[in-house]
C-alpha positions as CSV (number, residue, x, y, z in Angstrom):
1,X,130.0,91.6,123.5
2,X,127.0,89.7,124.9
3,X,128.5,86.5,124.9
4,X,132.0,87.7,126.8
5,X,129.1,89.9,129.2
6,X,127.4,86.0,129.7
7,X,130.9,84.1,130.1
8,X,131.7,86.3,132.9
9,X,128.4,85.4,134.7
10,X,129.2,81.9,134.7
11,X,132.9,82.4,135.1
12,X,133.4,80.6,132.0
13,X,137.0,82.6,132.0
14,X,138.7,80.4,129.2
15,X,136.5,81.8,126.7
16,X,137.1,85.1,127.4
17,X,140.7,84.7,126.7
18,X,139.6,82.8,123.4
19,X,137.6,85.4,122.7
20,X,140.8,88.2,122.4
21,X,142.1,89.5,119.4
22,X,144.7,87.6,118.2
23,X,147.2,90.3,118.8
24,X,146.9,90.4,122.5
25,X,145.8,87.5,123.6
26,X,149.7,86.4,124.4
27,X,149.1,89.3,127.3
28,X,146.2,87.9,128.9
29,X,146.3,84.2,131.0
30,X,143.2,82.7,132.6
31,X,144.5,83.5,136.1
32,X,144.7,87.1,135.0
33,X,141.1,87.0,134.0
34,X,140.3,84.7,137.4
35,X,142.0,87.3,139.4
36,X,140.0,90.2,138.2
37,X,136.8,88.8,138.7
38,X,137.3,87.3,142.2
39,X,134.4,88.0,143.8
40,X,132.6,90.1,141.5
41,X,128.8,89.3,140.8
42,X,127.4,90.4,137.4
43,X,124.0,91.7,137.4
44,X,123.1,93.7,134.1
45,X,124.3,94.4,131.0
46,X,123.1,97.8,128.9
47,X,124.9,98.2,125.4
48,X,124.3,101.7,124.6
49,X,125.9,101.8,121.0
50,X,127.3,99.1,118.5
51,X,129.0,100.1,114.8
52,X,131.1,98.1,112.7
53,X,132.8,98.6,109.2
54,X,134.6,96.1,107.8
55,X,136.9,94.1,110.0
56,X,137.1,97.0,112.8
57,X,134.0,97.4,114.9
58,X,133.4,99.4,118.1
59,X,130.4,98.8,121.3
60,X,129.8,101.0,123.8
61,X,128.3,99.4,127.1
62,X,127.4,99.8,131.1
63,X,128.1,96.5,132.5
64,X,126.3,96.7,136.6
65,X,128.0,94.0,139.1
66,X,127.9,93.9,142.9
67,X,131.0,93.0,144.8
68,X,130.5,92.8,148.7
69,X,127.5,94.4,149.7
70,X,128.2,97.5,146.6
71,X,127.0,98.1,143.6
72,X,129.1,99.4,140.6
73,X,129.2,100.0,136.7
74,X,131.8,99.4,134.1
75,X,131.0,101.8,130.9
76,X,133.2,101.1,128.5
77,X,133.8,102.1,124.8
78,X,135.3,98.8,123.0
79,X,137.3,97.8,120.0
80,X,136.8,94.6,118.4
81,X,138.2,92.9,115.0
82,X,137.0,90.5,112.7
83,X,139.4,87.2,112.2
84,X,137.9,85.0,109.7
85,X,134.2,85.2,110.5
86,X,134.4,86.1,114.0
87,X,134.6,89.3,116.5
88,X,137.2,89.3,118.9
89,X,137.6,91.8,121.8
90,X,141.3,94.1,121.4
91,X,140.8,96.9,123.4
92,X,138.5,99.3,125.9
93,X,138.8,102.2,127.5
94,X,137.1,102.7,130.6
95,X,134.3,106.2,130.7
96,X,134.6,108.9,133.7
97,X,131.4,107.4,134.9
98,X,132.4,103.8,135.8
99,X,132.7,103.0,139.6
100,X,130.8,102.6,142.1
101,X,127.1,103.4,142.5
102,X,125.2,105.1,145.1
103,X,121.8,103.0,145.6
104,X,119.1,104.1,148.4
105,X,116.3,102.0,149.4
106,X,114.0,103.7,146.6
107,X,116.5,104.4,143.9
108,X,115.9,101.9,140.8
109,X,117.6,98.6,141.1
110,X,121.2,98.7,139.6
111,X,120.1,94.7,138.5
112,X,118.0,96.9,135.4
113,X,115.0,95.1,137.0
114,X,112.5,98.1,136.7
115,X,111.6,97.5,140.7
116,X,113.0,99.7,143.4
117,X,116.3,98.7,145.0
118,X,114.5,97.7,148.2
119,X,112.2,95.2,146.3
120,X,114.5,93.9,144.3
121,X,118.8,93.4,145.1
122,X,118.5,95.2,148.2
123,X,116.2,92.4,150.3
């Protein structure tokens, strides 16, 4: 999970299609990917929960990005599967809570800085 969360901060978008499940990886391109992430500036990651048992294994994470001058969080519950000796991501579905944030000037940065938004993201 961390290293598809790190891929997408340097828009390295070729391995996150290598990094799908073998199964749907025919339904995802690299423009797909490109598309989705036009513009989008990742700032934190937070994985709440991680199990696994066998080949089948299961995070939950809040992902925070900016896009404009917004802030918002993905939370999502994912599946992955063991090939061989690797995890691959197969599937996610999206929590009620994901969209966008409401920051003020003294909230806590969304970044996951510990500083207040106005000493922090929101210079």
């Amino acid at each position: 999970m961390r290293s598809r969360y790190a891929a997408y901060c340097v828009l390295n978008f070729q391995y996150i299609v290598d990094t799908y499940a073998t199964s749907v990886r025919k339904e995802i391109t690299l423009q797909d990917i490109e598309a989705s992430a036009q513009g989008t500036r990742w700032t934190a990651l937070n994985v709440v929960s991680s199990e696994s048992s066998g080949t089948k294994g299961q995070v939950q994470f809040k992902a925070f990005y900016r896009l404009s001058s917004s802030f918002y969080v993905l939370h999502e519950l994912s599946d992955f599967v063991k090939e061989g000796n690797r995890w691959f991501y197969s599937t996610g579905i999206i929590q009620e809570d994901s969209g966008e944030l409401k920051v003020q000037r003294n909230s806590p940065c969304p970044c996951l800085s510990q500083l207040k938004y106005k000493r922090c993201c929101g210079k």
